[in-house]
Biopython code that builds the backbone (N, CA, C, O; Angstrom):
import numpy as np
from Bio.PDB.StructureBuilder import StructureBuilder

atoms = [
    (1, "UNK", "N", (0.837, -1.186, 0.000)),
    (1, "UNK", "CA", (0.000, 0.000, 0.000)),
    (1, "UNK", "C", (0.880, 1.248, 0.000)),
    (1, "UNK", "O", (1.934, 1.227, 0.636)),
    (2, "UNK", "N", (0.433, 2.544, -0.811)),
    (2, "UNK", "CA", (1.342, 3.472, -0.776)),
    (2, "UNK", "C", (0.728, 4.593, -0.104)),
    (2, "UNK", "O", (-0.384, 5.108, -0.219)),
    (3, "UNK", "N", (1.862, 4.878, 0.722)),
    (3, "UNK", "CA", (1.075, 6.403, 1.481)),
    (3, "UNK", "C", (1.306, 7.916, 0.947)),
    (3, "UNK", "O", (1.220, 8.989, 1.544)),
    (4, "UNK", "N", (1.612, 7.624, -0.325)),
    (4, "UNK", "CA", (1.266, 8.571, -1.202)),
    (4, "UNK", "C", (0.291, 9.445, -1.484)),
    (4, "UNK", "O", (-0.693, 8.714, -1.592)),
    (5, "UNK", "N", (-0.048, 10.506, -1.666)),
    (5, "UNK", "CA", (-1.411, 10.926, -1.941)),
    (5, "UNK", "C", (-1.598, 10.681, -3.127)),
    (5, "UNK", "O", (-2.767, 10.852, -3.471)),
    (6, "UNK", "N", (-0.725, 10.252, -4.126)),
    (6, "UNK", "CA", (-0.890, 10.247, -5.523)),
    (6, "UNK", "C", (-1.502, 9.007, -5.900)),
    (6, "UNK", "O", (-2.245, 9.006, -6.882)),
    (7, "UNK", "N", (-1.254, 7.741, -5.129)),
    (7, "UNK", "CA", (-1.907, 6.539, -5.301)),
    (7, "UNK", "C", (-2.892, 6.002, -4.475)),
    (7, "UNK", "O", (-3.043, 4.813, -4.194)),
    (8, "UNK", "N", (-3.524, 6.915, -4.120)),
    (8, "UNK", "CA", (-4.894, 6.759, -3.309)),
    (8, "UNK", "C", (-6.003, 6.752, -4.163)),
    (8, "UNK", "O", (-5.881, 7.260, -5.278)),
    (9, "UNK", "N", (-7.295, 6.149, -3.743)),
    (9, "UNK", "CA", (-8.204, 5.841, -4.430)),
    (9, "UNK", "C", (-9.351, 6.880, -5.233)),
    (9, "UNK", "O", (-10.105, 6.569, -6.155)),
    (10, "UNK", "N", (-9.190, 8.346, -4.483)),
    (10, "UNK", "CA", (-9.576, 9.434, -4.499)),
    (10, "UNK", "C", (-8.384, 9.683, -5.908)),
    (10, "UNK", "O", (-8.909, 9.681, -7.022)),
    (11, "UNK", "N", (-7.222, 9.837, -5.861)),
    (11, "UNK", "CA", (-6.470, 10.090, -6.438)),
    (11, "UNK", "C", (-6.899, 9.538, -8.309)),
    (11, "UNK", "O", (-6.816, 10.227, -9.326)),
    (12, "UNK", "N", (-7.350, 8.064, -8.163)),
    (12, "UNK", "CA", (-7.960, 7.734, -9.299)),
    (12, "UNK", "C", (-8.916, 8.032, -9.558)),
    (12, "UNK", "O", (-8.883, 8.654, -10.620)),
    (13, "UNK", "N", (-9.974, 7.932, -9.120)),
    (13, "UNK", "CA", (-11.391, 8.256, -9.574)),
    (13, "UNK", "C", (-11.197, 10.119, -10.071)),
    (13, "UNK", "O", (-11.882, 10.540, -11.003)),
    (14, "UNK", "N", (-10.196, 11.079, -9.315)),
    (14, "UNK", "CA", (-10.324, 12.024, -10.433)),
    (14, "UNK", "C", (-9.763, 11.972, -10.891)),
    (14, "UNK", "O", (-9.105, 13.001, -10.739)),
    (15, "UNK", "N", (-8.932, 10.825, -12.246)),
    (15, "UNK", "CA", (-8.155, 10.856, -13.152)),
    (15, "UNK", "C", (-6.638, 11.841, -12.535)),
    (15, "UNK", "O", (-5.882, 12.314, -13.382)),
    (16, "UNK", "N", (-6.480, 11.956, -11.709)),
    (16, "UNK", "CA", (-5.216, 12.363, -11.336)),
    (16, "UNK", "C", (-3.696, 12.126, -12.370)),
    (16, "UNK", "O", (-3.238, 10.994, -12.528)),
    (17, "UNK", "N", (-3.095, 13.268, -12.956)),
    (17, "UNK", "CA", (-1.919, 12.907, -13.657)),
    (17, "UNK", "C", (-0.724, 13.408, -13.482)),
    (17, "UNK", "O", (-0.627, 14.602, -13.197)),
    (18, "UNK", "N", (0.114, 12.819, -13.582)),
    (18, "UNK", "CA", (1.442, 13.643, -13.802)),
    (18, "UNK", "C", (2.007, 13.999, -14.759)),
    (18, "UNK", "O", (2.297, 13.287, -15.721)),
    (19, "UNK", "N", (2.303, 15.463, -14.587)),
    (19, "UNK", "CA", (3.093, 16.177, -15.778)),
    (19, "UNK", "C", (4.537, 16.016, -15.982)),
    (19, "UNK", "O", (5.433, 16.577, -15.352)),
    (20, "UNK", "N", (4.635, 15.255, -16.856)),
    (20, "UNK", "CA", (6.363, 15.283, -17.252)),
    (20, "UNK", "C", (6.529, 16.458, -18.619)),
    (20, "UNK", "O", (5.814, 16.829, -19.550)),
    (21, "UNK", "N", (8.023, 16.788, -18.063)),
    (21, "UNK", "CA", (9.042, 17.787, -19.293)),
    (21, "UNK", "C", (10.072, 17.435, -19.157)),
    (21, "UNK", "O", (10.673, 17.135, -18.126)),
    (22, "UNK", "N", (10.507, 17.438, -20.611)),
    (22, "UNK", "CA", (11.738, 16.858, -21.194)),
    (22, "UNK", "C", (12.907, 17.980, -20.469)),
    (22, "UNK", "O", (12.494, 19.137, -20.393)),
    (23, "UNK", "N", (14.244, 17.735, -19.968)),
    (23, "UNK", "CA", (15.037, 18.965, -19.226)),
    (23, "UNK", "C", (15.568, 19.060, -20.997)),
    (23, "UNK", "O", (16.662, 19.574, -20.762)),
    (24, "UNK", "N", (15.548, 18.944, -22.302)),
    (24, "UNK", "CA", (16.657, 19.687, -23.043)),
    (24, "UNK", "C", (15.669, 20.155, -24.001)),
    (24, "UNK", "O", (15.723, 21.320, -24.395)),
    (25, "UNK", "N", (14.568, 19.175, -24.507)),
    (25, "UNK", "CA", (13.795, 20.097, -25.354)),
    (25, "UNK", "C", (12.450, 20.721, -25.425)),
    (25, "UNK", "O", (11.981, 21.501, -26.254)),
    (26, "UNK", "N", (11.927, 20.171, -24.317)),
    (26, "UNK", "CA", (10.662, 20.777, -23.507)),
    (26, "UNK", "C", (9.535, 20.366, -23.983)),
    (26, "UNK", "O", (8.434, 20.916, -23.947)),
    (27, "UNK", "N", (9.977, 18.974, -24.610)),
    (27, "UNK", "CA", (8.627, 17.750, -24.467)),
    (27, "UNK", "C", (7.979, 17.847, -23.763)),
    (27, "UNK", "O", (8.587, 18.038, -22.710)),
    (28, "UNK", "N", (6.392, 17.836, -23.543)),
    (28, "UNK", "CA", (5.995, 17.404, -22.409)),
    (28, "UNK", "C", (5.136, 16.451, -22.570)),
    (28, "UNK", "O", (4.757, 16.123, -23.694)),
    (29, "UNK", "N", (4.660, 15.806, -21.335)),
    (29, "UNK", "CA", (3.739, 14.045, -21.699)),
    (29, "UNK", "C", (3.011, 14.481, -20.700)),
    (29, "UNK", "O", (3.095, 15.579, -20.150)),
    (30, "UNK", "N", (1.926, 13.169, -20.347)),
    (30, "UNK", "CA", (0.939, 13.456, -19.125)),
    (30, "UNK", "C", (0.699, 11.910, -18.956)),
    (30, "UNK", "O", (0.183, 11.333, -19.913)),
    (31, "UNK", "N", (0.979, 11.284, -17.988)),
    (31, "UNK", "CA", (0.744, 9.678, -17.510)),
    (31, "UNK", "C", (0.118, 9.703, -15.826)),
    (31, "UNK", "O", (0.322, 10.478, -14.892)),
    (32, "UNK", "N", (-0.500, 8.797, -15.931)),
    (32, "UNK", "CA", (-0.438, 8.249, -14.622)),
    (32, "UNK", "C", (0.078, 7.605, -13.599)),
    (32, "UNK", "O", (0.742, 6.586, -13.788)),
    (33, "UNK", "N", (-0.202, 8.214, -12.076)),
    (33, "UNK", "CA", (1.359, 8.002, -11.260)),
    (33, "UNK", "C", (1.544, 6.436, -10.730)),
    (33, "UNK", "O", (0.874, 5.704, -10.001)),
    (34, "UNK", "N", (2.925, 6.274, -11.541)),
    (34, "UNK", "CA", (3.509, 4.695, -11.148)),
    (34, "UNK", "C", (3.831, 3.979, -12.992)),
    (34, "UNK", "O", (4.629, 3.140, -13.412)),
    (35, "UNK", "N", (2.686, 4.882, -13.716)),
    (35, "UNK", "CA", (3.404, 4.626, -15.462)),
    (35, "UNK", "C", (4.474, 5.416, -15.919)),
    (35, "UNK", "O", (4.388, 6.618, -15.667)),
    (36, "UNK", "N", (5.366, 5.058, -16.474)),
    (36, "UNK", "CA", (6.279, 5.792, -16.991)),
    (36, "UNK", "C", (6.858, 6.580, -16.674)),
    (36, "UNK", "O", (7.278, 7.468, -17.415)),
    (37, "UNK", "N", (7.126, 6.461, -15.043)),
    (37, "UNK", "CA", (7.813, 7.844, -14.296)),
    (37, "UNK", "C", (8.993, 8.114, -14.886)),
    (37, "UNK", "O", (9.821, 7.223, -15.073)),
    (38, "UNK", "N", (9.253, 9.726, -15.340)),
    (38, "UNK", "CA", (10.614, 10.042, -15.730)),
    (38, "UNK", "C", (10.821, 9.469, -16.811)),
    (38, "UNK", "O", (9.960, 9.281, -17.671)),
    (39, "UNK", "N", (12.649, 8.942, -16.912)),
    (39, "UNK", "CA", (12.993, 8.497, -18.320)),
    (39, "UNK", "C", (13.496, 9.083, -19.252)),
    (39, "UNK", "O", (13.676, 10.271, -18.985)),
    (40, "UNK", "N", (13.781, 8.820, -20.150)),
    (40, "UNK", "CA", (14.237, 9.598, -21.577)),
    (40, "UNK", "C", (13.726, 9.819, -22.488)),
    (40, "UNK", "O", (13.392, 8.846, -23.164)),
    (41, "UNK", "N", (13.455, 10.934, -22.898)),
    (41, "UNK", "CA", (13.018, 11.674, -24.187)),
    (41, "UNK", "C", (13.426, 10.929, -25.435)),
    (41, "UNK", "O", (14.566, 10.704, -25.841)),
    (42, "UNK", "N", (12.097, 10.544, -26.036)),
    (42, "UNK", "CA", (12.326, 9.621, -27.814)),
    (42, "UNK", "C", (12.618, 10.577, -28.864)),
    (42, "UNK", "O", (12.470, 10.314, -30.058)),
    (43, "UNK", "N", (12.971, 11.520, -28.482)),
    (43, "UNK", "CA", (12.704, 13.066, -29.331)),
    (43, "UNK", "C", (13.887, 13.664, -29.490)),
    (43, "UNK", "O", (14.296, 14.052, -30.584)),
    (44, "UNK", "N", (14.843, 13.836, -27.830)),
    (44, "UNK", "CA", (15.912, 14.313, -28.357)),
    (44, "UNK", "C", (17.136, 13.672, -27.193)),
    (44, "UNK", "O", (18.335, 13.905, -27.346)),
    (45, "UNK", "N", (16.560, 12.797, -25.976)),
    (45, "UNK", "CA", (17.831, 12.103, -25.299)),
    (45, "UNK", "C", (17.599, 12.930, -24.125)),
    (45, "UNK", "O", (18.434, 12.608, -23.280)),
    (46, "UNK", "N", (16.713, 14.000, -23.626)),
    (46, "UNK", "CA", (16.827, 14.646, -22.338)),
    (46, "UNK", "C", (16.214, 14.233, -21.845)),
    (46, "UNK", "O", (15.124, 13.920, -22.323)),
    (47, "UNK", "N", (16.632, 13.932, -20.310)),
    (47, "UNK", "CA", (15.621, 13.397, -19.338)),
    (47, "UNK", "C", (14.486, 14.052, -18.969)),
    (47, "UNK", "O", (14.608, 15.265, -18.798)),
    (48, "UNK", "N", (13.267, 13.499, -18.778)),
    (48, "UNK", "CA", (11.894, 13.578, -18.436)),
    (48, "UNK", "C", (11.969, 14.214, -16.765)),
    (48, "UNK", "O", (12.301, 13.325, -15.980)),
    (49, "UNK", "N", (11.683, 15.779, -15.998)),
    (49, "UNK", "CA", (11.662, 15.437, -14.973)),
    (49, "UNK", "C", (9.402, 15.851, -14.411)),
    (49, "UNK", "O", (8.442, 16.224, -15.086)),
    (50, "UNK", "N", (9.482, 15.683, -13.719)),
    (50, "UNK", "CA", (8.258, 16.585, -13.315)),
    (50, "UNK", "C", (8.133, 17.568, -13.023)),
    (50, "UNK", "O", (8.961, 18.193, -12.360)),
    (51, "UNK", "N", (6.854, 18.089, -13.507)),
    (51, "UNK", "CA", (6.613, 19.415, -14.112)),
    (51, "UNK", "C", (5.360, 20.101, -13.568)),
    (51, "UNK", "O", (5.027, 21.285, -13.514)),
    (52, "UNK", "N", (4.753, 18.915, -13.167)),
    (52, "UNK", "CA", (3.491, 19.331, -12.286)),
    (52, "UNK", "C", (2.024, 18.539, -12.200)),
    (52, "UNK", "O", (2.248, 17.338, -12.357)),
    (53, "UNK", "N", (1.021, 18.717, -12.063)),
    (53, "UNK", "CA", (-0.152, 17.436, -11.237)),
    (53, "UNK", "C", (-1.380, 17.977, -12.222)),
    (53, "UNK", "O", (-1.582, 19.126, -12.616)),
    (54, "UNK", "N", (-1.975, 17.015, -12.430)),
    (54, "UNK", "CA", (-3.564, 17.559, -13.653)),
    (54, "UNK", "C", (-4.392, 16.666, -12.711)),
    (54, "UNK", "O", (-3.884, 15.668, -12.201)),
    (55, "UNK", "N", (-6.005, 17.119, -12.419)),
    (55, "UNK", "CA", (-6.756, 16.304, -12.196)),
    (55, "UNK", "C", (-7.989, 16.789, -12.819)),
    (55, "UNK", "O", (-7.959, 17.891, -13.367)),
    (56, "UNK", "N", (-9.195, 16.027, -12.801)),
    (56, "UNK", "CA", (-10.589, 16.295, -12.777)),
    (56, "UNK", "C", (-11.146, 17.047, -11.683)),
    (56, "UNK", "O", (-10.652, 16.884, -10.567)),
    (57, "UNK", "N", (-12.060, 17.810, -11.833)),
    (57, "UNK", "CA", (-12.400, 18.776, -10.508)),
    (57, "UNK", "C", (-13.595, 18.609, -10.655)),
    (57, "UNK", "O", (-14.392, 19.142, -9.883)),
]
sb = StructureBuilder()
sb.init_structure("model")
sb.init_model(0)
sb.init_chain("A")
sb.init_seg("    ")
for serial, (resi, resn, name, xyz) in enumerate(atoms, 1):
    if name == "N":
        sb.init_residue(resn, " ", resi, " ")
    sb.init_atom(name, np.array(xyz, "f"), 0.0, 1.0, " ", f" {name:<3s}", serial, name[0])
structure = sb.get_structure()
């Protein structure tokens, strides 16, 4: 179980996301938390950091 606020059950039901940006070319993506955290950019090799939180209201 995670005591995260991000993986709480509230957390899903409003579609809760995380914002990733690329640090070199300013990709940005939107996944859900525990998919695809971070990583490398298919675009240009810069790492993915977080960028900030999207939900349903």
């Amino acid at each position: 179980m995670y005591d995260d606020y991000r993986y709480c059950d509230e957390a899903r039901e409003r579609n809760f996301m995380l914002l990733w940006k690329c640090n070199k070319c300013g990709h940005e993506r939107e996944d859900q938390p525990g998919i695809n955290e971070g990583g490398k950019c298919g675009y240009c090799d810069g790492m993915y950091e977080i960028a900030g939180e999207s939900y349903d209201s």
